[in-house]
N, CA, C and O atoms as a DFTB+ gen file, in Angstrom:
596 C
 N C O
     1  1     -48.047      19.092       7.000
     2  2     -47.369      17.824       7.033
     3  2     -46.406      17.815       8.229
     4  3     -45.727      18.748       8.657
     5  1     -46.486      16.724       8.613
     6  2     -45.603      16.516       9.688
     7  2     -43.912      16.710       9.357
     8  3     -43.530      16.685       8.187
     9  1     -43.048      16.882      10.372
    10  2     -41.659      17.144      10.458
    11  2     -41.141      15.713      10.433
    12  3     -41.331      14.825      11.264
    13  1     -40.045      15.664       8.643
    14  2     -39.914      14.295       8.348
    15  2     -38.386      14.373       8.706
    16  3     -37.793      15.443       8.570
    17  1     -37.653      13.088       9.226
    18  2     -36.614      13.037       9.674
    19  2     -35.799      11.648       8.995
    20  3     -36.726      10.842       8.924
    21  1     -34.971      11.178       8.639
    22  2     -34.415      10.089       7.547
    23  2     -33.719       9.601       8.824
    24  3     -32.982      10.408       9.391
    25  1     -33.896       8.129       9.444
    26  2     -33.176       7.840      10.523
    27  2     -31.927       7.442      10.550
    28  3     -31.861       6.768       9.522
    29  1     -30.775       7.406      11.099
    30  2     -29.598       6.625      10.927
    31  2     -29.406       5.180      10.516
    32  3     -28.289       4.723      10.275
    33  1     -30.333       4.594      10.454
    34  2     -30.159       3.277      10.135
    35  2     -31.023       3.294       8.985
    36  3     -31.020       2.267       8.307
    37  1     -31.757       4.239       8.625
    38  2     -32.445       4.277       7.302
    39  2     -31.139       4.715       5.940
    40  3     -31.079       4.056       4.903
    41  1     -30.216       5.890       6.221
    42  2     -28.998       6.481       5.794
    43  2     -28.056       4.775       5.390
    44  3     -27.619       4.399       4.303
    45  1     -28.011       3.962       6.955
    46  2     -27.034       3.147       6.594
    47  2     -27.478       1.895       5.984
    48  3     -26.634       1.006       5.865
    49  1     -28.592       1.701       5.606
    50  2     -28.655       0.622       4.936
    51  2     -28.901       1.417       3.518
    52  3     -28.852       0.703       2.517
    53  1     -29.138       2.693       3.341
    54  2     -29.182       2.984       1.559
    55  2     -27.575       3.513       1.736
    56  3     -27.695       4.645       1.266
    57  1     -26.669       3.437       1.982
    58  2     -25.125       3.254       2.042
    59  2     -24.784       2.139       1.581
    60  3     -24.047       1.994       0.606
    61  1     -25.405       1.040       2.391
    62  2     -24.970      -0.383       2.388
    63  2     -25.430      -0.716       0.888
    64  3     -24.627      -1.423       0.279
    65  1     -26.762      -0.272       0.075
    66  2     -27.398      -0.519      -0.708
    67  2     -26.410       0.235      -2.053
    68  3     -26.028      -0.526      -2.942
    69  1     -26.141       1.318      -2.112
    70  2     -25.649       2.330      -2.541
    71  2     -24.558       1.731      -3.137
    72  3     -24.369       1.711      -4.353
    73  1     -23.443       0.974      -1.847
    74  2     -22.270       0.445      -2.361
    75  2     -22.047      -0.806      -3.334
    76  3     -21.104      -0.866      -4.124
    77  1     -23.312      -2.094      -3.144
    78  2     -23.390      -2.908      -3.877
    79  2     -23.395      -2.391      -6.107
    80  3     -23.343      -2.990      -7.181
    81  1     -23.493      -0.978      -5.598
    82  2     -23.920      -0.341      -6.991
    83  2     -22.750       0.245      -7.654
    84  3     -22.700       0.547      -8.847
    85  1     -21.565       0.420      -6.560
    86  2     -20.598       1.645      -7.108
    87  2     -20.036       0.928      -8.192
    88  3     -20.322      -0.270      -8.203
    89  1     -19.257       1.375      -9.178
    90  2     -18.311       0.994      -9.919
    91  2     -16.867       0.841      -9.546
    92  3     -16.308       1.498      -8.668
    93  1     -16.360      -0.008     -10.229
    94  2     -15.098      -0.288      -9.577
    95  2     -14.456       0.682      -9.431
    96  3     -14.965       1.739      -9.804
    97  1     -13.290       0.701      -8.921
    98  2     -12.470       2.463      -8.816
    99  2     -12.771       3.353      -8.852
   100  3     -11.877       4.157      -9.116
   101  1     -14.395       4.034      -8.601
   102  2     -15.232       5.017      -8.230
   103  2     -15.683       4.846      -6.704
   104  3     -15.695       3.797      -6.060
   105  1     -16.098       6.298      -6.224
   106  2     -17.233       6.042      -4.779
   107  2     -17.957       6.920      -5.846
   108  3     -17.935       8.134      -5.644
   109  1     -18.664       6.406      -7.072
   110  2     -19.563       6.395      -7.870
   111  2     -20.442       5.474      -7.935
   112  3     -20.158       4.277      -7.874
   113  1     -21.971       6.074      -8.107
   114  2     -22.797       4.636      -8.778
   115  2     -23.318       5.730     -10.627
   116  3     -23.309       6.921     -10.938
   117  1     -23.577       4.813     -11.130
   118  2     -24.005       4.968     -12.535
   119  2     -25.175       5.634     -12.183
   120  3     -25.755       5.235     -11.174
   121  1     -25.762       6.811     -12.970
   122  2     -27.033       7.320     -13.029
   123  2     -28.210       6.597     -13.549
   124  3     -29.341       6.721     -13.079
   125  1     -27.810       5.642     -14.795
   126  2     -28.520       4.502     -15.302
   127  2     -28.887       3.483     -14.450
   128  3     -29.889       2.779     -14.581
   129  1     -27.881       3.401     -13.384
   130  2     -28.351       2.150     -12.327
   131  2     -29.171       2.806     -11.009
   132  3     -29.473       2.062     -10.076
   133  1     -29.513       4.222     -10.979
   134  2     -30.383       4.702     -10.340
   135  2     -31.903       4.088      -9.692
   136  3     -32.299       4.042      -8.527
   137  1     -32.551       3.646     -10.985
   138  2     -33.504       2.890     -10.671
   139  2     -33.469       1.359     -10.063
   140  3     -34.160       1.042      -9.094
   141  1     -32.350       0.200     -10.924
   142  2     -31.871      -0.781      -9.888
   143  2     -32.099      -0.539      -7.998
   144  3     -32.810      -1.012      -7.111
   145  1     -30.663       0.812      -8.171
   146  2     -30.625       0.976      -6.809
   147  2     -31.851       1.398      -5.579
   148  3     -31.730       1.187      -4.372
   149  1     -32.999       2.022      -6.245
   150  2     -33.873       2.240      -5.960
   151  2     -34.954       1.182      -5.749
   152  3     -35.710       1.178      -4.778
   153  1     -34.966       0.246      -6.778
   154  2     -35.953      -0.790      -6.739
   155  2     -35.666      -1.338      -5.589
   156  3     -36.526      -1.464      -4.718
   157  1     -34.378      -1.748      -5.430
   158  2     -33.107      -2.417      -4.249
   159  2     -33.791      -1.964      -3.122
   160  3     -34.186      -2.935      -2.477
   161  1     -34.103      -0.888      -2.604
   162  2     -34.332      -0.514      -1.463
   163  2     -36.348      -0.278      -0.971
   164  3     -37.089       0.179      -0.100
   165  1     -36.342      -1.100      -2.505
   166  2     -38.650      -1.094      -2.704
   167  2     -38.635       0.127      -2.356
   168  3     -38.985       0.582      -1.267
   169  1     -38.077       0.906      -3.613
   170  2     -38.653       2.457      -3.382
   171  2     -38.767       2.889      -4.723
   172  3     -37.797       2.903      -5.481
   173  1     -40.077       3.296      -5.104
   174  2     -40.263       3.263      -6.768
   175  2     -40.360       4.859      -7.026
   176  3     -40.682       5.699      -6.186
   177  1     -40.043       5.061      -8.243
   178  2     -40.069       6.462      -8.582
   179  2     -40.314       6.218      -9.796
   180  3     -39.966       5.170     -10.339
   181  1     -41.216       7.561     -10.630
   182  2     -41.297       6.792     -12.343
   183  2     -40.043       8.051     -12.690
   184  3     -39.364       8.966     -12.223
   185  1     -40.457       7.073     -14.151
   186  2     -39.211       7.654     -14.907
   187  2     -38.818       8.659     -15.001
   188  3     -37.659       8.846     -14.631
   189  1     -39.738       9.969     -15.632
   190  2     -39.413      11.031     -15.885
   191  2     -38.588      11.971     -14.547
   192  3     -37.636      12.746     -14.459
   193  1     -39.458      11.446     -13.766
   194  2     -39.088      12.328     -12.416
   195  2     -38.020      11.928     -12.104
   196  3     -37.312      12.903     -11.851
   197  1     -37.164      10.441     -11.899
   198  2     -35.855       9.857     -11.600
   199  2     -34.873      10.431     -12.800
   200  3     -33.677      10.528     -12.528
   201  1     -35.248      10.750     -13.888
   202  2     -34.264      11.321     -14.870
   203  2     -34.015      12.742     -14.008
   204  3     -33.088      12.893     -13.211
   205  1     -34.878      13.600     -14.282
   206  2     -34.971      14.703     -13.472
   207  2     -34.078      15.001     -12.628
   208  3     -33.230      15.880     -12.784
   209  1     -34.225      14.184     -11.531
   210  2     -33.114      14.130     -10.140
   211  2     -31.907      13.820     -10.581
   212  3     -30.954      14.548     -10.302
   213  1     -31.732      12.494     -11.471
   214  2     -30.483      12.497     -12.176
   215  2     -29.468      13.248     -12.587
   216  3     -28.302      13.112     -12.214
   217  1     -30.040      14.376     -13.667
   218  2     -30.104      15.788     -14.377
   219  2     -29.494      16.443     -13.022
   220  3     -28.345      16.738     -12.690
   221  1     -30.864      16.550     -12.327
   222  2     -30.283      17.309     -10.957
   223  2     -28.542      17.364     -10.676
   224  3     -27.623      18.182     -10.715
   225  1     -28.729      16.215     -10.436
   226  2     -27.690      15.784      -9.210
   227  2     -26.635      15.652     -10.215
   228  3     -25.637      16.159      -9.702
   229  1     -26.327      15.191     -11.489
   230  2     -25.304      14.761     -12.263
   231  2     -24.868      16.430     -13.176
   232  3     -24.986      16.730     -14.364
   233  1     -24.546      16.920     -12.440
   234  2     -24.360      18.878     -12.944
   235  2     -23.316      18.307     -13.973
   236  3     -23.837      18.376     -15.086
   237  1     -22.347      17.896     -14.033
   238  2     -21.422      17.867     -15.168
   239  2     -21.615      17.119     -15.960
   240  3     -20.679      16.966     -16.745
   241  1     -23.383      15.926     -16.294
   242  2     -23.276      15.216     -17.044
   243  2     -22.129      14.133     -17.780
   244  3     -21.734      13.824     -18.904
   245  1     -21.874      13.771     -16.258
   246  2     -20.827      12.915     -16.864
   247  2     -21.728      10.979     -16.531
   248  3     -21.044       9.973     -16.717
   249  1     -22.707      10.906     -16.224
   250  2     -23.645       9.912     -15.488
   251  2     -23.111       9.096     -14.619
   252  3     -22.933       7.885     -14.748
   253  1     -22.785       9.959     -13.484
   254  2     -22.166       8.982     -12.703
   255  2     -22.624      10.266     -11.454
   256  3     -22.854      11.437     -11.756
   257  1     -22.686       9.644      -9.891
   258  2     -23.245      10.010      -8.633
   259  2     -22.774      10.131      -8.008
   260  3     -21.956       9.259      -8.300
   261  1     -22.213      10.751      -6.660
   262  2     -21.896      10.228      -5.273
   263  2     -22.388      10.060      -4.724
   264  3     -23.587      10.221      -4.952
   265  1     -21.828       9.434      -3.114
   266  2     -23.035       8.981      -2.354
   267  2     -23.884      10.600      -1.561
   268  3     -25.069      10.925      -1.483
   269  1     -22.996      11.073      -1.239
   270  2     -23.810      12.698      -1.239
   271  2     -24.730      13.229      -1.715
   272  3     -25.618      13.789      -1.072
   273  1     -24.645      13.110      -3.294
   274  2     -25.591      13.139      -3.824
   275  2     -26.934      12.639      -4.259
   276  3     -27.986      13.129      -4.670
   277  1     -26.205      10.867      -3.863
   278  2     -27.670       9.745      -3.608
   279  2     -28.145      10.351      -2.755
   280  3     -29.301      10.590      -3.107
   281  1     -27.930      10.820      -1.682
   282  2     -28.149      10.593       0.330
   283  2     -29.326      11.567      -0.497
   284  3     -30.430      11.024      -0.497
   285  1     -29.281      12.998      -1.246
   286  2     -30.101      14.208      -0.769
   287  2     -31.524      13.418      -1.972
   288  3     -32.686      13.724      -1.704
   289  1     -31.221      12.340      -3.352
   290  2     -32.261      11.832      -3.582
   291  2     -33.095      10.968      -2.784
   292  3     -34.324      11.021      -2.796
   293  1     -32.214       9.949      -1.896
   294  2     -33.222       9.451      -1.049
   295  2     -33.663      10.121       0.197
   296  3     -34.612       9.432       0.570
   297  1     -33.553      10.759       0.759
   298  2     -33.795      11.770       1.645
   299  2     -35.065      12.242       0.912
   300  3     -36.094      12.062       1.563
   301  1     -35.206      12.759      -0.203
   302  2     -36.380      13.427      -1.001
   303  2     -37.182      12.678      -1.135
   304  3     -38.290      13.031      -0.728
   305  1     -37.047      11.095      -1.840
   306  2     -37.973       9.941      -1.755
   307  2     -38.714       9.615      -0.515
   308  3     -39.910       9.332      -0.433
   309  1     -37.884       9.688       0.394
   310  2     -38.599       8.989       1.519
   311  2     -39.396      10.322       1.843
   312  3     -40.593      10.173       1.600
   313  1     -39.114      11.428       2.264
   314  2     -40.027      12.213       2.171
   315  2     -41.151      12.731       1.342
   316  3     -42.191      13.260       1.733
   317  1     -40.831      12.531       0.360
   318  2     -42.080      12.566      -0.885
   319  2     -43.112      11.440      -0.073
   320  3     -44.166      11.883       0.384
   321  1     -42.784       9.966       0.098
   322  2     -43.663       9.025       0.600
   323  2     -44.114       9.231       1.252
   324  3     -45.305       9.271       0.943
   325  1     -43.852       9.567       2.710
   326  2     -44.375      10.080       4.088
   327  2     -45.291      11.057       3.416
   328  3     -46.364      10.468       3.284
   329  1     -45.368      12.086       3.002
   330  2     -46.337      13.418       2.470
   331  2     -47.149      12.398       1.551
   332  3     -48.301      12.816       1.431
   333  1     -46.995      11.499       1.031
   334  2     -48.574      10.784       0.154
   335  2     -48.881      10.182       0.987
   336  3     -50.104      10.314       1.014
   337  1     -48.484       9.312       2.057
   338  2     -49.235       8.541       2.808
   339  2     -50.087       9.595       4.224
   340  3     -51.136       9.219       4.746
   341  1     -49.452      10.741       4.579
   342  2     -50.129      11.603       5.040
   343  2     -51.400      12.096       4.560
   344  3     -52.451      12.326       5.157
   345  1     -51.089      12.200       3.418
   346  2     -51.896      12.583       1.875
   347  2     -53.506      11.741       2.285
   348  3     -54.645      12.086       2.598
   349  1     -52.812      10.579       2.073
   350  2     -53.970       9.431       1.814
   351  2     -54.887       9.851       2.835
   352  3     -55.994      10.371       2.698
   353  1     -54.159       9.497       4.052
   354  2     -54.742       9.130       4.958
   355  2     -55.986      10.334       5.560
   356  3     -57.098      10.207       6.073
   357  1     -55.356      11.192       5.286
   358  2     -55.969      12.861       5.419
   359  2     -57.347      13.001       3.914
   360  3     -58.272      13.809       3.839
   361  1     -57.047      12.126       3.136
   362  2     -58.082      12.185       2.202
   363  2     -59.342      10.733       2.504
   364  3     -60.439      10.470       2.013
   365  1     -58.670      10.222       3.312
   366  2     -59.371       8.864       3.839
   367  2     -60.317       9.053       4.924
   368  3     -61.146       8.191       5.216
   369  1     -60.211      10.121       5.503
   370  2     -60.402      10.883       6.916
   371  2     -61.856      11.573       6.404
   372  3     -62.918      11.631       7.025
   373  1     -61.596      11.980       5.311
   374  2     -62.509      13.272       4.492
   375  2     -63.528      12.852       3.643
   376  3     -64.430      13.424       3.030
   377  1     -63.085      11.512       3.786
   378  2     -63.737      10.843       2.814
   379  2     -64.718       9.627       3.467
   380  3     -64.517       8.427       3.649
   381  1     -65.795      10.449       3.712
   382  2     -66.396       9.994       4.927
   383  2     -67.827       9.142       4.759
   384  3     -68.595       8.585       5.543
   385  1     -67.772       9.328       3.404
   386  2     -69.189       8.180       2.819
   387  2     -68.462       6.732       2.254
   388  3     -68.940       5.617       2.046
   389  1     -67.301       7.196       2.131
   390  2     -66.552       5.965       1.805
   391  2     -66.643       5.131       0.027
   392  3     -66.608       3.991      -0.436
   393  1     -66.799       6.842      -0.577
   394  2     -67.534       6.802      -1.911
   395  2     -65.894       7.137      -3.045
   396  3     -65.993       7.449      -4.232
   397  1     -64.659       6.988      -2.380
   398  2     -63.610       7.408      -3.114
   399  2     -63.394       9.381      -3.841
   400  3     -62.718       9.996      -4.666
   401  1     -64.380       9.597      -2.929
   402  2     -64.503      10.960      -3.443
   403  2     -64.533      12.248      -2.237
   404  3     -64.882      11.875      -1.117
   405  1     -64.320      13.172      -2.337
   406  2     -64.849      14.519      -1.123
   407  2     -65.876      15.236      -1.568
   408  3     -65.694      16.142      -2.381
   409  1     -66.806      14.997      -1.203
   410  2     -67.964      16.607      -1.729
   411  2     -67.300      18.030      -1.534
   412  3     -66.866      18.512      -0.487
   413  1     -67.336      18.697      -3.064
   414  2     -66.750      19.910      -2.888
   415  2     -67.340      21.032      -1.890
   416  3     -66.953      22.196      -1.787
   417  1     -68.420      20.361      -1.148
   418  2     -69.164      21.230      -0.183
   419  2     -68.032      21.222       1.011
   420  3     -67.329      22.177       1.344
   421  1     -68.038      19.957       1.545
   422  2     -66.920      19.810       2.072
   423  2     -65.364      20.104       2.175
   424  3     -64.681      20.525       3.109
   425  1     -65.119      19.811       1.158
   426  2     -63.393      20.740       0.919
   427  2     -63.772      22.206       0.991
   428  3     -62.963      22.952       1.542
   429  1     -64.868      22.708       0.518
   430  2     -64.703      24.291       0.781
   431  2     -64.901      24.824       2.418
   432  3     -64.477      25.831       2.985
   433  1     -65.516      23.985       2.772
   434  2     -65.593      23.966       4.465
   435  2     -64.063      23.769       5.261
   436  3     -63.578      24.409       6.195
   437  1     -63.493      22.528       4.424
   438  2     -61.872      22.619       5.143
   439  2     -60.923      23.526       4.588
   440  3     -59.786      23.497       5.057
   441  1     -61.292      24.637       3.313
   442  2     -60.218      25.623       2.997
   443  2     -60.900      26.967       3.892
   444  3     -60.195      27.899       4.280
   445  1     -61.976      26.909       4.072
   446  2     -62.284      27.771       4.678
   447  2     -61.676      27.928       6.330
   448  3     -61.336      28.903       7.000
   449  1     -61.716      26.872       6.521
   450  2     -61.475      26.095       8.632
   451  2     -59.814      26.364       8.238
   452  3     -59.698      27.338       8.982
   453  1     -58.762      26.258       7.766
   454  2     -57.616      26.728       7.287
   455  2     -57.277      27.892       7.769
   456  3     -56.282      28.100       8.464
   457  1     -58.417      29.024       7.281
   458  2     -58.340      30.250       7.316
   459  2     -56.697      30.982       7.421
   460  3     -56.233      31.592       8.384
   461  1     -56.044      30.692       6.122
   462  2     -54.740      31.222       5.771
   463  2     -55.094      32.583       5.281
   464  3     -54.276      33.137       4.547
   465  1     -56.255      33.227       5.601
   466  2     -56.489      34.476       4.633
   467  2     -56.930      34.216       3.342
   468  3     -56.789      35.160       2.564
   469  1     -57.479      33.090       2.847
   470  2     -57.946      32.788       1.908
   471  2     -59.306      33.129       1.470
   472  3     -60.255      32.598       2.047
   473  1     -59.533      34.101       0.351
   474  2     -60.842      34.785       0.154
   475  2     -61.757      34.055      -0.548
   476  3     -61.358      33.112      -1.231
   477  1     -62.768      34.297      -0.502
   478  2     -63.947      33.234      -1.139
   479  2     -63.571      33.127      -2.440
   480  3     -63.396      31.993      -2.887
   481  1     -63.431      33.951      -3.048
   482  2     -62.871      34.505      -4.326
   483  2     -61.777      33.011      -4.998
   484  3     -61.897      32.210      -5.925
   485  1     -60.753      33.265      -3.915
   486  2     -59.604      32.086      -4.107
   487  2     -60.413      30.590      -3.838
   488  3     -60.685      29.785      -4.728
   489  1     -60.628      30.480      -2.835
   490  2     -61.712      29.282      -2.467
   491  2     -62.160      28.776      -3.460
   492  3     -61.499      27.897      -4.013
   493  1     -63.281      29.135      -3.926
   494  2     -63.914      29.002      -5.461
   495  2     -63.267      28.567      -6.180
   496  3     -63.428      27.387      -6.492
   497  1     -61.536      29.885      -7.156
   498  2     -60.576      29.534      -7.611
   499  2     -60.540      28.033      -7.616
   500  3     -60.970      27.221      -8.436
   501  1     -59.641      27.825      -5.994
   502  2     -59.067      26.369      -6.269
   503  2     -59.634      25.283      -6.285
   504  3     -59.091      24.222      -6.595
   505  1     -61.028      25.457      -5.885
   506  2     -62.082      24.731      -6.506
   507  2     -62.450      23.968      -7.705
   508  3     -62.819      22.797      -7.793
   509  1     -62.268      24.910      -8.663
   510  2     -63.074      24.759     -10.077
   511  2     -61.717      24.319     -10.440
   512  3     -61.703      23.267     -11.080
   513  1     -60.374      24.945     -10.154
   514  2     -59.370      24.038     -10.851
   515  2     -59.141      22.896     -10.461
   516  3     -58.486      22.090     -11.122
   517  1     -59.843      22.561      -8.889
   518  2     -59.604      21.099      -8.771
   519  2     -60.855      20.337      -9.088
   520  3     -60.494      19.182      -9.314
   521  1     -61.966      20.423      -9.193
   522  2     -62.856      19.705      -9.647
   523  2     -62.675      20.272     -10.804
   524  3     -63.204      21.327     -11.153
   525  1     -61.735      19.438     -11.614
   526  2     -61.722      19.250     -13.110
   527  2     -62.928      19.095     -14.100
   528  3     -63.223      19.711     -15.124
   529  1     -63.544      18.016     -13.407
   530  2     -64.960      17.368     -14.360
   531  2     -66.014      17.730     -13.823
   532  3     -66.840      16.820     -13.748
   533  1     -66.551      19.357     -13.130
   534  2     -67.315      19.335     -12.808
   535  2     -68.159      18.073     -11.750
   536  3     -69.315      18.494     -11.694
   537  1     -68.114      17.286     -11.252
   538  2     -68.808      16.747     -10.683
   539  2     -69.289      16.847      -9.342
   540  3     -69.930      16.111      -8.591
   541  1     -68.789      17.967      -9.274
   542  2     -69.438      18.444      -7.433
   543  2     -68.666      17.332      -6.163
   544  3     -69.170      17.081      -5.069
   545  1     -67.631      16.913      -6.569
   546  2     -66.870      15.870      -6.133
   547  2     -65.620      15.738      -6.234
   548  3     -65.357      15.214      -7.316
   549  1     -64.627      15.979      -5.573
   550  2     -62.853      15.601      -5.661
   551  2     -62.178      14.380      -5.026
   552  3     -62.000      14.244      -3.815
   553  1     -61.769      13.374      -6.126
   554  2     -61.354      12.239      -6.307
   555  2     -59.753      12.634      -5.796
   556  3     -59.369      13.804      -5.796
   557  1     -59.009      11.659      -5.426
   558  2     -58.011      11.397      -4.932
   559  2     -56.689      12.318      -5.792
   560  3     -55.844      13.071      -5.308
   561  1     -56.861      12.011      -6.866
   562  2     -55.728      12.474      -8.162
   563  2     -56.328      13.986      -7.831
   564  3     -55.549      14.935      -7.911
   565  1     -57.498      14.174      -7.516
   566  2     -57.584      15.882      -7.668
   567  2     -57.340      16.948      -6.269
   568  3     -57.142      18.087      -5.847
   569  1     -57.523      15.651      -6.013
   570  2     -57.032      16.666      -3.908
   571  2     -55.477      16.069      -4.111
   572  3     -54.546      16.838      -3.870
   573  1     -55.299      15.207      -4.391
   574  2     -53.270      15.328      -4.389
   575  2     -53.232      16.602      -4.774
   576  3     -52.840      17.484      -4.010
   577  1     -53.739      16.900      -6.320
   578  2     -52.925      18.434      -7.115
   579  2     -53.492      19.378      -6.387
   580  3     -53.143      20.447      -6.887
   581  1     -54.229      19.579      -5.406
   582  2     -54.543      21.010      -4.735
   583  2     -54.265      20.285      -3.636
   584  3     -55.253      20.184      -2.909
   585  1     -53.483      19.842      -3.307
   586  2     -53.111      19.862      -1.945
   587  2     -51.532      19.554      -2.124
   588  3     -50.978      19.814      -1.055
   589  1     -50.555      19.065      -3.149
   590  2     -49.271      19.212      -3.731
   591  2     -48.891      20.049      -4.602
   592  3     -47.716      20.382      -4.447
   593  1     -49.662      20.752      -5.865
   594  2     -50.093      21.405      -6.610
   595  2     -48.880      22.622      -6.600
   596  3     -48.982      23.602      -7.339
């Protein structure tokens, strides 16, 4: 994956966004208004995982944020995005019959072209755990998990 960088004017408008959220007499926003603030900026995250970061970031469980601590969730968001749309596009590339799928003939040809020291042995491995359903074929949901996994 490419080297992801959060630009200064990306920082200052989730600042600008950030502040519409704080609570009065805090440089707090609510952990509950997490997702608001997020929607705010058309950046979706599901639930479990935004609790998660919450958890993360809210160490004393008191549900409340700083902006410090927003900055390193959206920093993670936007980078999470960039790596799926890399994702895609790298599975769009591969996906060369235009059938929503990779022939596992094929992915074993690009873990092989890799050549991280990866033994046939492993190859195979991450194979069979990613073609879940047997079908001699890896669908999108199954090259994300062996390729985020």
């Amino acid at each position: 994956m490419t080297d992801f960088k959060v630009t200064e004017k990306q920082f200052t408008d989730a600042k600008s966004t950030f502040h519409l959220y704080v609570k009065k007499g805090t440089e707090e926003v609510a952990t509950k208004d997490l997702d608001q603030l997020f929607k705010a900026m058309a950046l979706h995250i599901d639930d479990e995982k935004l609790k998660d970061w919450a958890d993360e970031m809210d160490e004393d469980a008191v549900g409340m944020i700083t902006w410090d601590k927003f900055k390193i969730l959206f920093e993670r968001k936007l980078k999470e995005d960039e790596e799926e749309k890399e994702l895609k596009e790298a599975f769009r590339v591969l996906d060369s019959q235009k059938k929503g799928v990779i022939p596992v003939s094929d992915l074993r040809w690009i873990l092989k072209s890799l050549g991280d020291d990866i033994t046939e042995e492993e190859i195979e491995d991450m194979i069979a755990e990613t073609d879940t359903d047997g079908s001699g074929t890896v669908d999108y949901e199954e090259f994300y998990t062996l390729m985020m996994g």
